[in-house]
Backbone as JSON Lines, residues from 0, in Angstrom:
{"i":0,"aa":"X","n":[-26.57,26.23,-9.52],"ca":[-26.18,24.98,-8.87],"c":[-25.02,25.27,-7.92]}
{"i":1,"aa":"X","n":[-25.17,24.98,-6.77],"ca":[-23.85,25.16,-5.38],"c":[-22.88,23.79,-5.98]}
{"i":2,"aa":"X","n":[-22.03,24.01,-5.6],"ca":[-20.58,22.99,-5.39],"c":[-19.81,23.28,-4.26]}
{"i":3,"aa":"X","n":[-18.98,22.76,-3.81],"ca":[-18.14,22.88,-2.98],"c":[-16.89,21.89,-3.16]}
{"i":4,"aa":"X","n":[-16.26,22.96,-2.85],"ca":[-14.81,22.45,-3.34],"c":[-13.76,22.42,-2.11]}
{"i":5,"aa":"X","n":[-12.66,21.64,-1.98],"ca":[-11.76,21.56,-0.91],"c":[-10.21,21.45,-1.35]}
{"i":6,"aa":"X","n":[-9.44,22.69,-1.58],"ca":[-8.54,23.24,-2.14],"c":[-7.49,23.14,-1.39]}
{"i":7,"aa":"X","n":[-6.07,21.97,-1.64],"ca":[-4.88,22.09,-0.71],"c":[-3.83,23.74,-1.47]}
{"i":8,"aa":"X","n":[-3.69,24.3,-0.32],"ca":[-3.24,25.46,-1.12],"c":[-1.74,25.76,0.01]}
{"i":9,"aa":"X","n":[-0.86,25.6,-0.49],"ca":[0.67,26.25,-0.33],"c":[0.87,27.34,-0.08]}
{"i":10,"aa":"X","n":[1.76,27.75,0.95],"ca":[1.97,29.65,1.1],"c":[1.67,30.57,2.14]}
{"i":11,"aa":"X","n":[0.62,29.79,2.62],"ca":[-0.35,30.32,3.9],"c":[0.56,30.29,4.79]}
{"i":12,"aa":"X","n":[0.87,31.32,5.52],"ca":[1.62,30.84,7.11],"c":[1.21,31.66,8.51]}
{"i":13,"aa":"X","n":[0.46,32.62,8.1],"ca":[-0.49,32.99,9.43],"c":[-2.11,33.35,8.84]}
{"i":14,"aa":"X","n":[-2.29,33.92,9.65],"ca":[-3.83,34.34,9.53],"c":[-4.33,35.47,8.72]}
{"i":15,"aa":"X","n":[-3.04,36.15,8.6],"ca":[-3.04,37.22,7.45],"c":[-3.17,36.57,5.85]}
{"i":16,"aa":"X","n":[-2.44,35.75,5.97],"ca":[-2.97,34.5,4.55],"c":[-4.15,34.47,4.29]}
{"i":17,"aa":"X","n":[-4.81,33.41,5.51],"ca":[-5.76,33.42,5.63],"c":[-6.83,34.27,5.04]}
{"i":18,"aa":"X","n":[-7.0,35.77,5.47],"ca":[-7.85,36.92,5.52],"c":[-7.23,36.95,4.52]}
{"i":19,"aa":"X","n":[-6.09,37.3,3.52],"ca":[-5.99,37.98,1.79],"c":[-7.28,36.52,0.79]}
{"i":20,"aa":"X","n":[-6.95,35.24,1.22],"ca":[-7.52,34.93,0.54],"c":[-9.02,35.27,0.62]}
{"i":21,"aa":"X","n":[-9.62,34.81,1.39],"ca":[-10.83,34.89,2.01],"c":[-11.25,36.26,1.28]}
{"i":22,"aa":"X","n":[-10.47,37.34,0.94],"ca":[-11.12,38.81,0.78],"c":[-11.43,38.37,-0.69]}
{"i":23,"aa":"X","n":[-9.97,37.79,-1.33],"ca":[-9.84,38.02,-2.95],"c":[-11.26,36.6,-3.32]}
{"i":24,"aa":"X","n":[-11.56,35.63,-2.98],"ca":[-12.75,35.3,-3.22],"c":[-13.22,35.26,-2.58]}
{"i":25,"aa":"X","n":[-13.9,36.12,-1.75],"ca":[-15.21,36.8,-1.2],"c":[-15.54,38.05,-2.85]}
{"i":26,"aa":"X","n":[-14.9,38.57,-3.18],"ca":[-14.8,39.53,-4.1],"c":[-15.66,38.95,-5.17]}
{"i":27,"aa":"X","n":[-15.46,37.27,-5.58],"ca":[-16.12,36.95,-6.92],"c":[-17.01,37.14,-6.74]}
{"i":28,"aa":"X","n":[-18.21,37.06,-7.86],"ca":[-19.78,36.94,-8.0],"c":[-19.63,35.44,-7.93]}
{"i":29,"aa":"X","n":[-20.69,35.28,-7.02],"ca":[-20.77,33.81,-7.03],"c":[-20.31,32.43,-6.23]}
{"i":30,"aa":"X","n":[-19.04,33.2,-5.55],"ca":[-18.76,32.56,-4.17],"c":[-19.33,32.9,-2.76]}
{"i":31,"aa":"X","n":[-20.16,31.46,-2.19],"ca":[-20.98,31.99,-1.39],"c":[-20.11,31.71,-0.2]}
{"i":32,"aa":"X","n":[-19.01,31.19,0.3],"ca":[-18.9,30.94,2.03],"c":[-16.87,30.72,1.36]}
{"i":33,"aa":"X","n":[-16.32,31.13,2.67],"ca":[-15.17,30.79,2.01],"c":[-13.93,30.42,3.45]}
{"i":34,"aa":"X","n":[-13.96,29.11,3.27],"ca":[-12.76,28.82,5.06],"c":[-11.6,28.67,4.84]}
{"i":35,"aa":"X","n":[-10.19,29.54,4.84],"ca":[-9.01,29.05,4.7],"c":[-8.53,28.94,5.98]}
{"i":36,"aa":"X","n":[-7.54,27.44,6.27],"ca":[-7.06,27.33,7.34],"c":[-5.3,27.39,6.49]}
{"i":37,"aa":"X","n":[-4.7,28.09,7.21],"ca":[-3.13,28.36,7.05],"c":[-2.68,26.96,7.81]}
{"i":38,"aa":"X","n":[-3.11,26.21,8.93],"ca":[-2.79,24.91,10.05],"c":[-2.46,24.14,9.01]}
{"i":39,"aa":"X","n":[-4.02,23.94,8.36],"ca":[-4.45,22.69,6.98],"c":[-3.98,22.87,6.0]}
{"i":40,"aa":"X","n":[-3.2,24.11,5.62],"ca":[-3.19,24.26,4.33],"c":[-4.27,24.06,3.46]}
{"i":41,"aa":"X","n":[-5.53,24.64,3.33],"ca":[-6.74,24.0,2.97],"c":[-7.45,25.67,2.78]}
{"i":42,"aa":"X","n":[-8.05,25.47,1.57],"ca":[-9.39,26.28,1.58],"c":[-10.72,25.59,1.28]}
{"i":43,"aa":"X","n":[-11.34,25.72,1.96],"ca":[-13.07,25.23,1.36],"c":[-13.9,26.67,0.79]}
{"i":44,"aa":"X","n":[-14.05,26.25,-0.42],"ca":[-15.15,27.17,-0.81],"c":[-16.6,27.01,-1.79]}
{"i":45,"aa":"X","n":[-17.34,27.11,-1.08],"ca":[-18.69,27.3,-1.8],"c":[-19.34,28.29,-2.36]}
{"i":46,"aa":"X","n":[-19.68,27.56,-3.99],"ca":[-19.62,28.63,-4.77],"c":[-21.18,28.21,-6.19]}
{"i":47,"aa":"X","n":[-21.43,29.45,-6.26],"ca":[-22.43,28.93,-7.44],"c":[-21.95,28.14,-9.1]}
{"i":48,"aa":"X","n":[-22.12,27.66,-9.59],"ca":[-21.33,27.23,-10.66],"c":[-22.12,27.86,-11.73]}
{"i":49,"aa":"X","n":[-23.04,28.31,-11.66],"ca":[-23.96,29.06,-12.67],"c":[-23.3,31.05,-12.98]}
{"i":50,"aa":"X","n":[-22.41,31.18,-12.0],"ca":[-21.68,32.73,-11.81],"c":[-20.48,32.64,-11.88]}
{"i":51,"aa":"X","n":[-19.51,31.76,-11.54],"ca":[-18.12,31.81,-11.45],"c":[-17.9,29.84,-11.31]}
{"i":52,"aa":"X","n":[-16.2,29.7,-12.13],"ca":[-15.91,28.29,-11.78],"c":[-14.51,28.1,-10.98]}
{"i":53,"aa":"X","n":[-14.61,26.78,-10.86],"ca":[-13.24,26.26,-10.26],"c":[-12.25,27.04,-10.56]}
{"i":54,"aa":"X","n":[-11.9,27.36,-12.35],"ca":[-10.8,28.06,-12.59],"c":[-11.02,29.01,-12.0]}
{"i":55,"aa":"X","n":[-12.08,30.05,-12.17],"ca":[-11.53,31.28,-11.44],"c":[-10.99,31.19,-10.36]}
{"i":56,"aa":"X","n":[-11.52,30.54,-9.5],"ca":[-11.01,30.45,-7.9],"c":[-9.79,30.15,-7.81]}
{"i":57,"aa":"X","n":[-9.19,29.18,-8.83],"ca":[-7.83,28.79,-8.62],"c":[-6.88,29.71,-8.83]}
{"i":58,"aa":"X","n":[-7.68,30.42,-9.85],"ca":[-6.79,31.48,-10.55],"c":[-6.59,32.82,-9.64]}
{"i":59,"aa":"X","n":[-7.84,33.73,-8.85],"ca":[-7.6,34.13,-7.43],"c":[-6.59,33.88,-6.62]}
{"i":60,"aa":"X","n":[-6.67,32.36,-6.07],"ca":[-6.12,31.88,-4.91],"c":[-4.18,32.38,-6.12]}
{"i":61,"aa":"X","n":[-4.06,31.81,-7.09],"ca":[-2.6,32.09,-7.77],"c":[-1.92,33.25,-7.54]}
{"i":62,"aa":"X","n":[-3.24,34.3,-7.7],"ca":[-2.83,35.59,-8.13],"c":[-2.6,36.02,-7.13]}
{"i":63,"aa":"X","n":[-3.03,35.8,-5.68],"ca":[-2.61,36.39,-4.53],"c":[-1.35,35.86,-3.52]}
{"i":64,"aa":"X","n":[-0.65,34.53,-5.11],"ca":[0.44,34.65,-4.42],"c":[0.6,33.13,-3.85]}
{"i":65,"aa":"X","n":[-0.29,32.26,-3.75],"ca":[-0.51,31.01,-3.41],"c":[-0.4,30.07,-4.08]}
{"i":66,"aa":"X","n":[-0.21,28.83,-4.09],"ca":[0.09,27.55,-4.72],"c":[-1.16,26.75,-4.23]}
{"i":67,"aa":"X","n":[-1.75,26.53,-5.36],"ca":[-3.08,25.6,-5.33],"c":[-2.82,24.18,-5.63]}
{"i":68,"aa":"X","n":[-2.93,23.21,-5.14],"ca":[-2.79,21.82,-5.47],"c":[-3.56,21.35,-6.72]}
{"i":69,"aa":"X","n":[-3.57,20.55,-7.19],"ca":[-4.73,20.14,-8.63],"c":[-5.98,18.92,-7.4]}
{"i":70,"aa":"X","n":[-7.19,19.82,-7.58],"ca":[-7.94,18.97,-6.71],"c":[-8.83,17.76,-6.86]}
């Protein structure tokens, strides 16, 4: 089953943000598309829910250093 999720995330301040997140979930099994804007403070990501969940992603986006909003 796809979901998509729209993540206010803290921390981002250029495009290098951007690209760490984008790598660290691109990496999961199970996340299929992944848009962080550093502007928006925002990630969108679509992801299978049958391979990986919300937590992981949140937990990613943490570990690389970022502040995830509760969505």
């Amino acid at each position: 089953m796809t979901e998509s999720v729209s993540l206010t995330v803290t921390g981002m301040k250029c495009g290098g943000c951007e690209t760490n997140i984008t790598s660290k979930l691109e990496a999961i099994e199970g996340v299929l598309s992944v848009n962080a804007s550093s502007k928006n403070n925002e990630v969108n990501v679509e992801f299978d829910a049958e391979k990986t969940s919300l937590d992981v992603i949140t937990n990613a986006i943490a570990g690389a250093g970022f502040t995830v909003e509760a969505p």
